[in-house]
C-alpha positions as CSV (number, residue, x, y, z in Angstrom):
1,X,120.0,221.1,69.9
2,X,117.5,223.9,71.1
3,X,119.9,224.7,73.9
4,X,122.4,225.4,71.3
5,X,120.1,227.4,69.4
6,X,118.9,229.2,72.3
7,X,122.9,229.9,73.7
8,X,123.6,231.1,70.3
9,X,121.0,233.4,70.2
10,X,121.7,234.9,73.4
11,X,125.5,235.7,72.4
12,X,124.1,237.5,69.5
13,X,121.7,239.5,71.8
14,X,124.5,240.2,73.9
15,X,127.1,241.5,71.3
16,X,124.3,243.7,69.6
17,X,123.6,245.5,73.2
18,X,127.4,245.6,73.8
19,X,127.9,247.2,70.4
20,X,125.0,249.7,71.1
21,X,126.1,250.9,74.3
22,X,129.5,251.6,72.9
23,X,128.1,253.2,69.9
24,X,126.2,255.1,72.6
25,X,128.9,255.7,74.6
26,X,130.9,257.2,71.8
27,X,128.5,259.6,70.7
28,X,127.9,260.9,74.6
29,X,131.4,261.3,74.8
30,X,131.8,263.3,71.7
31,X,128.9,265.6,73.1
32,X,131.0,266.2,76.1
33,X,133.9,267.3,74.0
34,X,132.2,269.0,72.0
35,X,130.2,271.3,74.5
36,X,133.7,271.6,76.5
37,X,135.7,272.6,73.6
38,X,132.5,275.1,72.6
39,X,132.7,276.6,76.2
40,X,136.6,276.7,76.4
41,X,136.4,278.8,73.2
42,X,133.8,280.8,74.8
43,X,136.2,281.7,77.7
Protein backbone atom coordinates (compact mmCIF):
# COMPACT_ATOMS: atom_id res chain seq x y z
CA UNK A 1 0.00 0.00 0.00
CA UNK A 2 2.77 2.65 0.93
CA UNK A 3 4.68 1.54 -2.15
CA UNK A 4 1.66 2.53 -4.14
CA UNK A 5 1.37 5.66 -2.43
CA UNK A 6 4.99 6.35 -2.66
CA UNK A 7 5.01 5.34 -6.86
CA UNK A 8 2.09 7.53 -7.21
CA UNK A 9 3.58 10.36 -5.72
CA UNK A 10 6.57 10.11 -7.67
CA UNK A 11 4.64 10.20 -11.17
CA UNK A 12 3.16 13.29 -9.96
CA UNK A 13 6.62 14.79 -9.16
CA UNK A 14 7.63 13.76 -12.30
CA UNK A 15 4.84 15.22 -14.56
CA UNK A 16 4.98 18.63 -12.57
CA UNK A 17 8.90 18.87 -13.48
CA UNK A 18 8.15 17.70 -17.01
CA UNK A 19 5.45 20.37 -17.31
CA UNK A 20 7.88 23.02 -15.88
CA UNK A 21 10.66 22.50 -18.09
CA UNK A 22 8.38 22.70 -21.03
CA UNK A 23 6.76 25.67 -19.76
CA UNK A 24 10.34 26.83 -19.43
CA UNK A 25 11.32 25.79 -22.53
CA UNK A 26 8.57 27.62 -24.25
CA UNK A 27 9.17 30.80 -22.75
CA UNK A 28 13.21 30.54 -23.57
CA UNK A 29 12.37 29.86 -26.93
CA UNK A 30 10.04 32.67 -27.46
CA UNK A 31 12.94 34.95 -25.98
CA UNK A 32 15.11 33.71 -28.86
CA UNK A 33 12.53 34.63 -31.40
CA UNK A 34 11.81 37.46 -30.11
CA UNK A 35 15.41 39.05 -29.77
CA UNK A 36 16.08 37.42 -33.44
CA UNK A 37 13.05 38.95 -34.99
CA UNK A 38 14.06 42.49 -32.84
CA UNK A 39 17.69 42.27 -34.44
CA UNK A 40 16.51 41.12 -38.00
CA UNK A 41 14.35 44.28 -37.92
CA UNK A 42 17.26 46.12 -36.73
CA UNK A 43 19.28 45.14 -39.86
Amino acid sequence: REKNVNRELALVFTLLIRKTEYFETIKYTDKLIIRATHEGNID
